[in-house]
Backbone of each chain as ProteinMPNN parsed JSONL, in Angstrom:
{"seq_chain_A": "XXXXXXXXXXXXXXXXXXXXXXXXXXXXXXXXXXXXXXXXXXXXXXXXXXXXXXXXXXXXXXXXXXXXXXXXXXXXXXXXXXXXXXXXXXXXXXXXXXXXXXXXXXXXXXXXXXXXXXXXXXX", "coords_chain_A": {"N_chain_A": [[146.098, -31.819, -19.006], [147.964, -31.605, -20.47], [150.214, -29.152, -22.744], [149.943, -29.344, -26.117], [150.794, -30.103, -29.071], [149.294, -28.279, -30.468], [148.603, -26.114, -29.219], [147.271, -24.338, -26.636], [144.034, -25.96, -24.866], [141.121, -24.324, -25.24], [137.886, -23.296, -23.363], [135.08, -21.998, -23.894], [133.068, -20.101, -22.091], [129.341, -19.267, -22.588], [127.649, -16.899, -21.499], [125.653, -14.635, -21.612], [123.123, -12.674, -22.784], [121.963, -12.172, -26.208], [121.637, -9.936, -27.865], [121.346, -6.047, -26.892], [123.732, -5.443, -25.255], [127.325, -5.486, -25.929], [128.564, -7.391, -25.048], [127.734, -10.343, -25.332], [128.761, -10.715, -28.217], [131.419, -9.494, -28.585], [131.781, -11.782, -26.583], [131.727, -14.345, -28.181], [133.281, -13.526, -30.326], [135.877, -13.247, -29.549], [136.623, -16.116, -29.162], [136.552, -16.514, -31.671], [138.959, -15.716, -32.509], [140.817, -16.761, -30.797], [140.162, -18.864, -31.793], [140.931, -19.056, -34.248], [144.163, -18.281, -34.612], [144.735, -20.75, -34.379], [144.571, -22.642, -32.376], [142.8, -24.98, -30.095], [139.763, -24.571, -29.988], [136.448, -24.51, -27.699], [132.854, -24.116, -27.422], [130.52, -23.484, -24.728], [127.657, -22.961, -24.256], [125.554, -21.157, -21.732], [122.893, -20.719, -19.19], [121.378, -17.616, -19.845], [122.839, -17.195, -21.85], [121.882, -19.07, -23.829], [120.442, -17.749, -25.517], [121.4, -16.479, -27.193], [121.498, -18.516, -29.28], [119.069, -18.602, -30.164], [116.705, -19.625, -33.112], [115.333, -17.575, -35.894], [115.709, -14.89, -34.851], [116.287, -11.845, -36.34], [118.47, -10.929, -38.761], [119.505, -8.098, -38.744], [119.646, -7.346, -36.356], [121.308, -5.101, -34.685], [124.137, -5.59, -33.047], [124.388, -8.484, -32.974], [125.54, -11.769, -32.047], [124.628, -13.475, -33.744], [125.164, -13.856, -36.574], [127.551, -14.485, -36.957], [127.53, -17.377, -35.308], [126.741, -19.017, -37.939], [129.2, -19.397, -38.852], [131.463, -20.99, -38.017], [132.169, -23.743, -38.32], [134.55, -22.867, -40.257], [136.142, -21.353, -38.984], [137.8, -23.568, -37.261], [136.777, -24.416, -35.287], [135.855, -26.574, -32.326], [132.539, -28.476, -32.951], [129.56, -29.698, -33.242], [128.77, -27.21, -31.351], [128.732, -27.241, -26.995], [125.451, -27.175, -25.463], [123.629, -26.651, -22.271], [121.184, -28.562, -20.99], [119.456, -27.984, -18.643], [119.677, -25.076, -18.956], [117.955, -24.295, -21.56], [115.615, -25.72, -20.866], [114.945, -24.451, -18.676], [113.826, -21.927, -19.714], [112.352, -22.145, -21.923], [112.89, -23.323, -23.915], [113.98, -25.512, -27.045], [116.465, -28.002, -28.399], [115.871, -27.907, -31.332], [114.161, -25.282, -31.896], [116.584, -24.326, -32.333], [119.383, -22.351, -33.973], [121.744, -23.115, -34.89], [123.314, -26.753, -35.078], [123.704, -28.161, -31.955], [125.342, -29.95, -29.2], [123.651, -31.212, -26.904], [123.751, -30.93, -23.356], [123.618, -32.722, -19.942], [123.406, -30.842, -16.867], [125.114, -31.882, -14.581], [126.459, -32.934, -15.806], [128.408, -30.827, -16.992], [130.356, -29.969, -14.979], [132.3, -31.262, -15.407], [133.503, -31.023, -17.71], [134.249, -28.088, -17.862], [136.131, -28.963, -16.276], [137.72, -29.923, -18.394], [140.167, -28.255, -19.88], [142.402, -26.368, -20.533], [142.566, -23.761, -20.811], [139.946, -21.495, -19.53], [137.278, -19.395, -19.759], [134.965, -17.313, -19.105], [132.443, -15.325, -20.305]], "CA_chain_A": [[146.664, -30.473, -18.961], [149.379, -31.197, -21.524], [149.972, -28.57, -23.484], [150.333, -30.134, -26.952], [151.614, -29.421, -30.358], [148.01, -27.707, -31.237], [148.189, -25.382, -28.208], [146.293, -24.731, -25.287], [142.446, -26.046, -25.437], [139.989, -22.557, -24.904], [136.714, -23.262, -23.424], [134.714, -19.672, -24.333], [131.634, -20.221, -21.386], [128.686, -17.709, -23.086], [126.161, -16.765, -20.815], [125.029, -13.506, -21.765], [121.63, -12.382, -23.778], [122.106, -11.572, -27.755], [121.542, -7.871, -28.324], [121.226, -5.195, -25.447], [124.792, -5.05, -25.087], [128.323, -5.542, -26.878], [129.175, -8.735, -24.406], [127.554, -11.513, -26.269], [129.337, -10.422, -29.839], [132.6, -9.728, -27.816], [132.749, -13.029, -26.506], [132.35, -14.889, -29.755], [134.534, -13.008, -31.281], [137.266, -13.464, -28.682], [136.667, -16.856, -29.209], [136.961, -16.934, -32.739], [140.256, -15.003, -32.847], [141.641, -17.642, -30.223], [140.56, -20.33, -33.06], [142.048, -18.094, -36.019], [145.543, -18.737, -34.068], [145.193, -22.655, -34.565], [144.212, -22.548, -30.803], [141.644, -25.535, -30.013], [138.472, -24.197, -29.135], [135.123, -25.581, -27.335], [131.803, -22.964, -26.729], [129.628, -24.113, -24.085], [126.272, -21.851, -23.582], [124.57, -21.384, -20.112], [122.133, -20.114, -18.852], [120.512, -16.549, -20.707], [123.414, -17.636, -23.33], [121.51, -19.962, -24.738], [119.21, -16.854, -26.098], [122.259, -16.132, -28.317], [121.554, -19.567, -30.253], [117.71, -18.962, -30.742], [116.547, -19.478, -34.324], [114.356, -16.629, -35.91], [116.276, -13.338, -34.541], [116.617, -10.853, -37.622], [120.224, -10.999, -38.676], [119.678, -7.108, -38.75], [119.2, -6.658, -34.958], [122.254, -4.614, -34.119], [125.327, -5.836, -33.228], [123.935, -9.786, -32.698], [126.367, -12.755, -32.063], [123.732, -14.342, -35.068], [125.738, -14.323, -38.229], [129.224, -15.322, -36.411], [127.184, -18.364, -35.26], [127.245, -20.167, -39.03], [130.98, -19.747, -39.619], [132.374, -21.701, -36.403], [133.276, -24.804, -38.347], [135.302, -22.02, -41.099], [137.464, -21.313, -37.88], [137.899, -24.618, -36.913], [135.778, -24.442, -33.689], [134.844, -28.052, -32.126], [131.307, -28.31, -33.591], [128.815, -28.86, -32.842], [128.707, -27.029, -29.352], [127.742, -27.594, -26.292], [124.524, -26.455, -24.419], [123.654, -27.234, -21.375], [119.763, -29.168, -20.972], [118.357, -27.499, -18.309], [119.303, -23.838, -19.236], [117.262, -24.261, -22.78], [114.484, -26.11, -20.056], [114.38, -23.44, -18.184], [113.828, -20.96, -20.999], [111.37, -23.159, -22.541], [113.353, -23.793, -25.367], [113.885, -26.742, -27.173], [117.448, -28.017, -29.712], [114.683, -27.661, -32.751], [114.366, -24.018, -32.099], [118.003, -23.147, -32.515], [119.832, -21.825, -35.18], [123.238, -24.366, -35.181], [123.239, -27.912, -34.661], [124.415, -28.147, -30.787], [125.602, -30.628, -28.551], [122.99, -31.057, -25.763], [124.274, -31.28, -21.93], [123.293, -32.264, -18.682], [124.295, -29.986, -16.102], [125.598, -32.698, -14.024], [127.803, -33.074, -16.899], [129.19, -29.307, -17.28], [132.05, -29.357, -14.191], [133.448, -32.032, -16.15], [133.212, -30.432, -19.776], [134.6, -26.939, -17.204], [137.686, -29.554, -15.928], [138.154, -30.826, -19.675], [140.35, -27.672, -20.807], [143.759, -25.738, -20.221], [142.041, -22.215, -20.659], [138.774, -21.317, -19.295], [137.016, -17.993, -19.987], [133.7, -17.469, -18.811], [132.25, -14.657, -20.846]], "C_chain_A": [[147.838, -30.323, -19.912], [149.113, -30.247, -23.07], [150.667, -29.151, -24.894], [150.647, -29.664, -28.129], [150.572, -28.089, -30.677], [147.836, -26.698, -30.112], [147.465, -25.195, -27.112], [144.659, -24.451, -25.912], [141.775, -25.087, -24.743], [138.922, -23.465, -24.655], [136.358, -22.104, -23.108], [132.92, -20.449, -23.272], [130.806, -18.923, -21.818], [127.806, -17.943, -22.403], [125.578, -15.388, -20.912], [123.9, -13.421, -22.6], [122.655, -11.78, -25.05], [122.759, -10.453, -28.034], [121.053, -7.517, -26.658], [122.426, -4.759, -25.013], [125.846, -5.784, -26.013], [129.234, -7.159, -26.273], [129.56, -10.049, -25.2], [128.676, -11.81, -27.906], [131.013, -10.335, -29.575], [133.296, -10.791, -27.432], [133.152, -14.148, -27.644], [133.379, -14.662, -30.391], [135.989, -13.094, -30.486], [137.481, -15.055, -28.857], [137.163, -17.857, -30.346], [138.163, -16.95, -33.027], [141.119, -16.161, -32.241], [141.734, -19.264, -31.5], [141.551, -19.395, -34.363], [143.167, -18.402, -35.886], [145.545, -20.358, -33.694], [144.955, -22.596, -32.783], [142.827, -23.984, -30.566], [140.659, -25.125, -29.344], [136.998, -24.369, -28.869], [134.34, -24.001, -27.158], [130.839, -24.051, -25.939], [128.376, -22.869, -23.265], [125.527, -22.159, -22.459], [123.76, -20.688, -19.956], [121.331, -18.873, -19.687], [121.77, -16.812, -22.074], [122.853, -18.402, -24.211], [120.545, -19.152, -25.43], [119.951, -16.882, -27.289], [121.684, -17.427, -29.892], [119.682, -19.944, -31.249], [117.325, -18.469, -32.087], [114.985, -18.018, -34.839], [114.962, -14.858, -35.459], [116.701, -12.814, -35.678], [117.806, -10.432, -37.423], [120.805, -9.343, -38.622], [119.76, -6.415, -37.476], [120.17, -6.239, -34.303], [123.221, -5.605, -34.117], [125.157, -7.305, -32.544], [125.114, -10.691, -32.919], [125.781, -13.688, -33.236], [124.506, -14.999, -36.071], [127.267, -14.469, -37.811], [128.838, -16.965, -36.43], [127.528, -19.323, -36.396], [128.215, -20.131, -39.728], [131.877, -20.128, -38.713], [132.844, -22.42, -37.352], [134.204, -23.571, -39.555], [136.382, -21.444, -40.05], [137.523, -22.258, -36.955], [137.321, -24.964, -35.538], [135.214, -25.841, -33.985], [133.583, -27.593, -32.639], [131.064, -29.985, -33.15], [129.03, -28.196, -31.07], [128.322, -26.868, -28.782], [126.859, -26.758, -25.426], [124.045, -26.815, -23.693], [121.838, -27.575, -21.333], [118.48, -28.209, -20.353], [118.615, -25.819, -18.307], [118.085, -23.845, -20.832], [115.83, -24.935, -21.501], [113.624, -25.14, -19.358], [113.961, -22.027, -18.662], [112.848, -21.34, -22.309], [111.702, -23.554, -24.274], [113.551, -24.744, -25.5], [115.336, -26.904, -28.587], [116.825, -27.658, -30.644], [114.699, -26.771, -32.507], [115.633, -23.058, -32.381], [118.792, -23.221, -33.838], [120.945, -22.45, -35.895], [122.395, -25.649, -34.363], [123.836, -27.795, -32.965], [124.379, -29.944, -30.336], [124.615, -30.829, -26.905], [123.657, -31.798, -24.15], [123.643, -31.772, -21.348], [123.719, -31.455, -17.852], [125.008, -30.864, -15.033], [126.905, -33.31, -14.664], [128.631, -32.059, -16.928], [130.233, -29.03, -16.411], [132.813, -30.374, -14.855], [134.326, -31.462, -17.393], [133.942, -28.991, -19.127], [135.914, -27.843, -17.105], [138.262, -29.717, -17.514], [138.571, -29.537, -20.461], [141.895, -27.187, -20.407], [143.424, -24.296, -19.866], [140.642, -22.408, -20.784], [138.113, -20.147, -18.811], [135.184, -17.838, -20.307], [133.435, -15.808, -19.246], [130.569, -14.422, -20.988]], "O_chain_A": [[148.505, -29.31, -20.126], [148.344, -30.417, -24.016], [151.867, -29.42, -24.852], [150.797, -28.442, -28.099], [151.03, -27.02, -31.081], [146.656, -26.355, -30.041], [146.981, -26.225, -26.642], [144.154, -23.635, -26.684], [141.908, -25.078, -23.519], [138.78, -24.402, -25.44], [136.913, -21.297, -22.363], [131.992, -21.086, -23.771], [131.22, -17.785, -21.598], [127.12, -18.963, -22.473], [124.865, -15.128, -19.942], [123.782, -14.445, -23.272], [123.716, -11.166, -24.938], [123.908, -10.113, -28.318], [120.648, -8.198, -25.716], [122.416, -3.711, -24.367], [125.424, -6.616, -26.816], [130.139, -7.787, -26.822], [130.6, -10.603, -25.555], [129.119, -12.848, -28.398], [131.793, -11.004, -30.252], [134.489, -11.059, -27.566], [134.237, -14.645, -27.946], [134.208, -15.411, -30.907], [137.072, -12.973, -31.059], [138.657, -15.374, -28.679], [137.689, -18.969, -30.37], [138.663, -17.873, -33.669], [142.05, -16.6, -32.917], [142.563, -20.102, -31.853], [142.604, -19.387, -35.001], [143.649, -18.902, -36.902], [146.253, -20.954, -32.882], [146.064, -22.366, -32.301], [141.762, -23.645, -31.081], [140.616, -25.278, -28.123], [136.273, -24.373, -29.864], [134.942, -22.969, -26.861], [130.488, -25.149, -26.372], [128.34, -22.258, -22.197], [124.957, -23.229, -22.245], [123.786, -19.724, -20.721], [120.42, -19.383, -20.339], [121.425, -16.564, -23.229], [123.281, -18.446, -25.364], [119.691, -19.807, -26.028], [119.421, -17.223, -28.346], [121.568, -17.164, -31.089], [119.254, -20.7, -32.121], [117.464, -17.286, -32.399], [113.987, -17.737, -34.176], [114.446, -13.832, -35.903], [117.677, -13.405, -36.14], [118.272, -9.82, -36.462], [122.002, -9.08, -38.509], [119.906, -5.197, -37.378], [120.278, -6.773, -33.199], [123.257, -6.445, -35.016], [125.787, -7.422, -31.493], [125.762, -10.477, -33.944], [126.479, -14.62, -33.636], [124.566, -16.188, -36.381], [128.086, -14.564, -38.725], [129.419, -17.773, -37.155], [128.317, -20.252, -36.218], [128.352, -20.582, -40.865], [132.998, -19.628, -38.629], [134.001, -22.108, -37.63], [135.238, -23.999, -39.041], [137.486, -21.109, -40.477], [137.319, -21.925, -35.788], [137.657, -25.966, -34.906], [134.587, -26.301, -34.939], [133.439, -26.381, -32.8], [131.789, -30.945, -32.888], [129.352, -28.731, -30.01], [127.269, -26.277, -29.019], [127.291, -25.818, -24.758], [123.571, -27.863, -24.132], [121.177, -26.616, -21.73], [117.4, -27.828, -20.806], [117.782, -25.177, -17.667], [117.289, -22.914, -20.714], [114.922, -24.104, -21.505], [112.409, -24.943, -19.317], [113.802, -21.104, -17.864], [112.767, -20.792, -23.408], [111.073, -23.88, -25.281], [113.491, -25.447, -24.491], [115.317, -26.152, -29.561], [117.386, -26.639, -31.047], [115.856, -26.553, -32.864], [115.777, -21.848, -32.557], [118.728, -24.172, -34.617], [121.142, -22.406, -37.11], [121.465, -25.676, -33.558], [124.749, -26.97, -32.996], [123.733, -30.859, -30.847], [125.16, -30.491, -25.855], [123.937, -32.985, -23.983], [122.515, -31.631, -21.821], [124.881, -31.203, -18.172], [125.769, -30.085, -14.459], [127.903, -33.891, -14.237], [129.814, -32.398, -16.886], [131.033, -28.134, -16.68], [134.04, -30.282, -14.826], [135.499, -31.55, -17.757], [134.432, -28.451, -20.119], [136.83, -27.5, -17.852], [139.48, -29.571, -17.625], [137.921, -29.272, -21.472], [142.505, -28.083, -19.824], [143.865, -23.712, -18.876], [140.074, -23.097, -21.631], [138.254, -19.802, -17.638], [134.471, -18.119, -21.271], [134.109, -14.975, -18.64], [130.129, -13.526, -21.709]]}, "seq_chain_B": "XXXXXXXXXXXXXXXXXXXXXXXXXXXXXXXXXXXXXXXXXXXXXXXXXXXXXXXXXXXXXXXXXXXXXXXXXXXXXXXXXXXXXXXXXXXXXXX", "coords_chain_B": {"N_chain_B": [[143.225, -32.058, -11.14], [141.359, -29.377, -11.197], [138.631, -26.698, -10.409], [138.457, -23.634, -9.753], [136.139, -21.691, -8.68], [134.961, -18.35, -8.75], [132.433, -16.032, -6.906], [131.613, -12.816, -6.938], [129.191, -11.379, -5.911], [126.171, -10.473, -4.018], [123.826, -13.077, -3.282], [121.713, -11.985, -3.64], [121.618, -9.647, -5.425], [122.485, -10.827, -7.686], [122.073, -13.617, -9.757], [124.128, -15.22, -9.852], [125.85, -16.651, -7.811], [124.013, -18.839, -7.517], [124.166, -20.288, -9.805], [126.78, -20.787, -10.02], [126.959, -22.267, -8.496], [125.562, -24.622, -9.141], [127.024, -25.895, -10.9], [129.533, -26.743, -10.163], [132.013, -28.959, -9.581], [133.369, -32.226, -7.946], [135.795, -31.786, -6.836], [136.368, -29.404, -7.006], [136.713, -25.844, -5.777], [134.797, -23.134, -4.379], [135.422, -19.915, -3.967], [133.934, -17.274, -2.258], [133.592, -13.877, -2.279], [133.901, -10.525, -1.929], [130.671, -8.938, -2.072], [129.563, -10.817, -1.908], [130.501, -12.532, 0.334], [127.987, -12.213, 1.723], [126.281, -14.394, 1.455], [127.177, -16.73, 2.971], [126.517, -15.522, 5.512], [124.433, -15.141, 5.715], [121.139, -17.558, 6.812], [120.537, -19.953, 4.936], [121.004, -22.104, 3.157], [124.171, -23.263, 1.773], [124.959, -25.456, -1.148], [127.08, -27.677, -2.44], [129.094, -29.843, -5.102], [131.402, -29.404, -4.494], [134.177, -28.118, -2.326], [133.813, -24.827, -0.005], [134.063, -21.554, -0.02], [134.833, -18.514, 2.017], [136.152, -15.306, 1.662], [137.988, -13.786, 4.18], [138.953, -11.18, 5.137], [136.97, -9.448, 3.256], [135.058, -10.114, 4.375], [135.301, -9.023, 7.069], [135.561, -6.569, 6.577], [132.681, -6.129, 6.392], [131.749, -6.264, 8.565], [130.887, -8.646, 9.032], [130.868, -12.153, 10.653], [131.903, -15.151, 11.321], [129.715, -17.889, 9.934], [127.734, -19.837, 12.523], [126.136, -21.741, 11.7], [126.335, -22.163, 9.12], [128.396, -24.742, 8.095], [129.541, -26.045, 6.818], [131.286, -24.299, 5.124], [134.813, -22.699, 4.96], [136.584, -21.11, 5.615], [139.057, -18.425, 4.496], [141.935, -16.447, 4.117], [143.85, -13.377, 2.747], [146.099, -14.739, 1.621], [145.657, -17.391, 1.811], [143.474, -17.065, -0.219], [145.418, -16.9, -2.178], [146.666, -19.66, -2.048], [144.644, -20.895, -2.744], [144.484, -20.621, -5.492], [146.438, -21.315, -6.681], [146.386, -23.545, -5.943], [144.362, -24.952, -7.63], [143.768, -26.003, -11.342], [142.417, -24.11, -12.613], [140.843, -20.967, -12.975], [137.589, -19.708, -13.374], [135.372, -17.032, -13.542], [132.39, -15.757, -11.983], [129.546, -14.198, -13.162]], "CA_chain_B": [[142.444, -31.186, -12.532], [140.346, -28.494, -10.41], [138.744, -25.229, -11.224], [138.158, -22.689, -8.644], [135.064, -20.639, -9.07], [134.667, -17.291, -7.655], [132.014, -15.256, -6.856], [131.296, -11.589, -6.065], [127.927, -10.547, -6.201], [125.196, -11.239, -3.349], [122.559, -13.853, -3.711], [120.115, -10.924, -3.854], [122.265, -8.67, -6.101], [122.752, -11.751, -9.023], [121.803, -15.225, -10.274], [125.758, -15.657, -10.386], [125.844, -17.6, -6.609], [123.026, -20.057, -7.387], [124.511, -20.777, -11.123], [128.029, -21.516, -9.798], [127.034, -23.727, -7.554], [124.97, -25.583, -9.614], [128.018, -26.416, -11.798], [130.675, -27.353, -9.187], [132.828, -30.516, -9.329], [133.812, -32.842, -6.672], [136.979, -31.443, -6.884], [136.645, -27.644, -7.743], [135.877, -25.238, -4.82], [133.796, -21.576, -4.913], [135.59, -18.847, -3.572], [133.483, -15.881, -2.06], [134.693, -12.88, -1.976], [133.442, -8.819, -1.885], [129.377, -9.043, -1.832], [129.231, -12.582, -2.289], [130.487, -13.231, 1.661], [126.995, -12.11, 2.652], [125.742, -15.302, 1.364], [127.414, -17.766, 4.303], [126.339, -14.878, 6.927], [122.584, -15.783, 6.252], [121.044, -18.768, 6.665], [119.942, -20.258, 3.683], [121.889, -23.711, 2.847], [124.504, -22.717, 0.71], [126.059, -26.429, -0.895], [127.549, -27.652, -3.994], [129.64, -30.674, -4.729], [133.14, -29.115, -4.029], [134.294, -27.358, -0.828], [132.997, -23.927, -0.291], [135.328, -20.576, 0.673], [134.99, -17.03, 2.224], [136.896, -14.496, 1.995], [137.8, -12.949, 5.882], [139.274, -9.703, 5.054], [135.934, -9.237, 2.438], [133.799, -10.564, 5.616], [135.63, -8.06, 7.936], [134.898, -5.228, 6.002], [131.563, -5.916, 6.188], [131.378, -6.29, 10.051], [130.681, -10.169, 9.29], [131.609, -12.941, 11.636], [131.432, -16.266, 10.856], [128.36, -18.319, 10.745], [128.278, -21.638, 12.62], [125.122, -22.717, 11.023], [127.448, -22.753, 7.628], [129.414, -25.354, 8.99], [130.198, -26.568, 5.541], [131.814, -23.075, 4.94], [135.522, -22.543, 5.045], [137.913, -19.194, 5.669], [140.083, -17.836, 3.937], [142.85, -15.205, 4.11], [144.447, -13.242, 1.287], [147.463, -15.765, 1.65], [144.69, -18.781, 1.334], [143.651, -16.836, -1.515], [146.141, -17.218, -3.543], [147.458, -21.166, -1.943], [142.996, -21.56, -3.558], [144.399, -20.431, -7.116], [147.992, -22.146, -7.104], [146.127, -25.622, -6.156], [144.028, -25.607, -9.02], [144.473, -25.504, -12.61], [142.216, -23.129, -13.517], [140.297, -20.02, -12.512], [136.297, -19.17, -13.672], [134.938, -16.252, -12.356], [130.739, -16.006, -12.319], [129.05, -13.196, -13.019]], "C_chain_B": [[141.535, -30.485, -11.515], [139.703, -27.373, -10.828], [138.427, -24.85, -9.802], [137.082, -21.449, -9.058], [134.928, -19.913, -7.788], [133.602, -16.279, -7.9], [131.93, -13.904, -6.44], [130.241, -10.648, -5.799], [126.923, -11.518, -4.881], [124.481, -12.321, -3.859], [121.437, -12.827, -4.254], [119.971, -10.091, -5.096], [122.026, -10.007, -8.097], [122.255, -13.068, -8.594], [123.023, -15.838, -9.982], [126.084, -17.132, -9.071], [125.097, -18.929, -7.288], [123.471, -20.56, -9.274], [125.413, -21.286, -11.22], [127.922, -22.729, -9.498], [126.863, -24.668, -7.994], [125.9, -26.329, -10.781], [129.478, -26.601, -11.179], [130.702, -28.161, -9.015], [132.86, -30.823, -8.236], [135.033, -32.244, -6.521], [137.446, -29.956, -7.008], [136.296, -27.305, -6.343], [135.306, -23.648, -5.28], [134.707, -21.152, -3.48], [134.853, -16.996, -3.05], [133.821, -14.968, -2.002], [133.736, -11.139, -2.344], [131.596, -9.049, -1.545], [128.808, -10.53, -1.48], [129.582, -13.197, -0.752], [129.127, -12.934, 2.257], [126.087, -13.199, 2.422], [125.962, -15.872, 2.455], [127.033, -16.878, 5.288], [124.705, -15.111, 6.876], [122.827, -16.869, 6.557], [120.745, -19.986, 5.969], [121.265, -21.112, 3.122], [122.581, -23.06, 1.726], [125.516, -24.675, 0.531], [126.133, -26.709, -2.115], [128.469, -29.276, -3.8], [130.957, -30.759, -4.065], [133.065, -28.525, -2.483], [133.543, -25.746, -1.245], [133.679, -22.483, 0.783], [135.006, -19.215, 0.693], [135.848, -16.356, 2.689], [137.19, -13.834, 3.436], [137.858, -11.303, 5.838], [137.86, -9.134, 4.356], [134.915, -8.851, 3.459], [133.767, -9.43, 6.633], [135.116, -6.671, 7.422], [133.425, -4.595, 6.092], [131.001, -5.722, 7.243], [130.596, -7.672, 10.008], [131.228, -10.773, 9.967], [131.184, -14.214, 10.885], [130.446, -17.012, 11.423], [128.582, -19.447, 11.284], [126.833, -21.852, 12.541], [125.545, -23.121, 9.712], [128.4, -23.608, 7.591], [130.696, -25.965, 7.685], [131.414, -25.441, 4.808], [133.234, -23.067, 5.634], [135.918, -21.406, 5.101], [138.811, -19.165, 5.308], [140.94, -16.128, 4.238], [143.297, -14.484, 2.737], [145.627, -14.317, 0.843], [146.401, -16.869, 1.221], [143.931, -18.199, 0.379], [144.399, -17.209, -2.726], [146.909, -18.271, -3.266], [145.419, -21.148, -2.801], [143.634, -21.44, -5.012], [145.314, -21.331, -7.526], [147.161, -23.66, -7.09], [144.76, -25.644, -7.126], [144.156, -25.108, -10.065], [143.835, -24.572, -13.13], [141.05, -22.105, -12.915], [138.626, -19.692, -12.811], [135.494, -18.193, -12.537], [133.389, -15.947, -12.705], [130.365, -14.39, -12.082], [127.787, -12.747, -12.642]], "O_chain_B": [[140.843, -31.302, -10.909], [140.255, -26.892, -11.818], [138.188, -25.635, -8.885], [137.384, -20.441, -9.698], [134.836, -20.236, -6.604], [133.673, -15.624, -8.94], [132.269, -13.816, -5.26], [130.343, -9.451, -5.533], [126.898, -12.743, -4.763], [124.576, -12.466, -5.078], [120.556, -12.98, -5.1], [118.939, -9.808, -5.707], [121.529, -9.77, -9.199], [122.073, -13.502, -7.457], [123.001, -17.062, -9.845], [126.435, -18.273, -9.371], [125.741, -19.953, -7.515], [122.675, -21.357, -9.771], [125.555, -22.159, -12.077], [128.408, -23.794, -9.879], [127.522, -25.669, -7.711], [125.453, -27.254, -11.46], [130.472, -26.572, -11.904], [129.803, -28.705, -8.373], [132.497, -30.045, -7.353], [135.204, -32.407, -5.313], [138.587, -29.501, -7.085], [135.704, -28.13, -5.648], [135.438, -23.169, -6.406], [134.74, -21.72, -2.388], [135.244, -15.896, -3.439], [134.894, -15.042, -1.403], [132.894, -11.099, -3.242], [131.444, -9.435, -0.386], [127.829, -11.013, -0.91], [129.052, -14.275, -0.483], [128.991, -13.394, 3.39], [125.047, -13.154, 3.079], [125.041, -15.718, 3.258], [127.195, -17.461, 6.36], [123.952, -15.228, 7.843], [123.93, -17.403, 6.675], [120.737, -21.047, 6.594], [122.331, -20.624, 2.745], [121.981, -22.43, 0.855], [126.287, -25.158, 1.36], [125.41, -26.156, -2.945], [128.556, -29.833, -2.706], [131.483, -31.65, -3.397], [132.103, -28.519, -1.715], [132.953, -25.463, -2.288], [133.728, -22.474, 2.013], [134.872, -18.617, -0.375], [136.368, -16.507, 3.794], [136.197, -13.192, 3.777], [137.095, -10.467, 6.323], [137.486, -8.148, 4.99], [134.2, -7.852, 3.537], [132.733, -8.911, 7.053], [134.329, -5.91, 7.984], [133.004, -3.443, 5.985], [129.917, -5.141, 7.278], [129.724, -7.872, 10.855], [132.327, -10.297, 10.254], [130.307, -14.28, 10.024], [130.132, -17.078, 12.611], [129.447, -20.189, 10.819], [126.341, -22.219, 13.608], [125.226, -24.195, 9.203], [129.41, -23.244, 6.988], [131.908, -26.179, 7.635], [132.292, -25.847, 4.048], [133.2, -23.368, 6.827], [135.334, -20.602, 4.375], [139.658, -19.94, 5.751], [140.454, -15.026, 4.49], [143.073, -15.065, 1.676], [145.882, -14.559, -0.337], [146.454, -17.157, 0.025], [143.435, -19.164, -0.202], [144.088, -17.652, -3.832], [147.939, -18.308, -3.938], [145.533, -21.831, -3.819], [143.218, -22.301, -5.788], [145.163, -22.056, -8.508], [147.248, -24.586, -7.898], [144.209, -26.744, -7.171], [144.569, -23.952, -10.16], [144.353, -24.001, -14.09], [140.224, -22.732, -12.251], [138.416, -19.035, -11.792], [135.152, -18.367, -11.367], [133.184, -15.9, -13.918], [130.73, -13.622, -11.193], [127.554, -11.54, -12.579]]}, "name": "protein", "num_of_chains": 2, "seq": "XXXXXXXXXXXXXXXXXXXXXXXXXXXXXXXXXXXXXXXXXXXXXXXXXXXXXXXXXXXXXXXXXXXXXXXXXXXXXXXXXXXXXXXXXXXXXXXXXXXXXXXXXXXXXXXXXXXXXXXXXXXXXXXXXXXXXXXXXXXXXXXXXXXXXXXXXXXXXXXXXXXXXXXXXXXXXXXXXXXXXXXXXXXXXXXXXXXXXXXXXXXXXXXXXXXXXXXXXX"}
């Protein structure tokens, strides 16, 4: 919990779908801004969040969290980040279908990776 | 190091109940609170690794009582509300 020279560590939890609403693009972007301010910051996708990361969505499809996706490490965002196993399982997706390199979870792992922050903003 | 996850949406109403849970520490607890106390008034196993907390005043409102088949299920006040937030470090709320 020490807050350290580099500020307090952000984990940005995304669980929302893509497009359909202004959420998904919202939270990224809240996420980014917290890195823009030298802020250390982790993304960890759950559940219908992990739609956000699927490869193939036309970068034209409204107001899409898509083309934020390949400029994380350009605002110093941990990279790759993490997604949890059995939301992509249960969604029949697979790491190879997604659009960034990620960090694959267990969910047995994720209250740890939830304890492992200072700020935690489930979005 | 704790988090405190809170819900407010039925089981019936959202996914949000059965997604918390499934990501609760030994050490974190789930807070119920507005729709979300009508989970512990069924019967339907509600368990996770942490402790597990309903709101009373939420419950009252609703003309809930407490269940004693939820045995695992704790009560809370608005005062044990906010001693749930002070003892851990950090808040997540499920949607």
């Amino acid at each position: 919990m020490a807050e350290g020279m580099n500020g307090k560590r952000f984990l940005f939890v995304l669980r929302r779908f893509p497009i359909g609403g202004p959420q998904a693009l919202e939270a990224l972007d809240a996420a980014l801004t917290a890195a823009a301010f030298d802020q250390p910051v982790r993304l960890l996708f759950l559940d219908d969040g992990v739609w956000q990361l699927k490869r193939g969505q036309p970068a034209a499809s409204g107001r899409s969290p898509m083309a934020l996706l390949g400029s994380l490490a350009l605002y110093d965002i941990a990279a790759p980040p993490w997604v949890e196993r059995e939301s992509l399982e249960e969604r029949g997706l697979t790491p190879q279908e997604l659009t960034i390199e990620v960090t694959v979870l267990a969910r047995d792992r994720v209250a740890a990776l939830l304890d492992d922050c200072d700020v935690l903003l489930n979005l | 190091m704790a988090v405190l996850h809170i819900v407010k949406h039925s089981p019936d109403a959202s996914q949000a109940l059965r997604r918390c849970l499934a990501r609760v520490g030994p050490s974190d607890s789930v807070l119920l609170i507005e729709d979300a106390v009508y989970a512990p008034a069924s019967d339907a196993a509600l368990r996770c690794a942490g402790k597990i907390y309903a709101l009373l005043p939420d419950m009252a409102a609703r003309g809930l009582t407490r269940n004693p088949l939820q045995g695992d299920v704790e009560y809370v006040d608005y005062a044990g509300f906010v001693q749930l937030v002070v003892n851990h470090d950090k808040v997540i709320s499920w949607n």
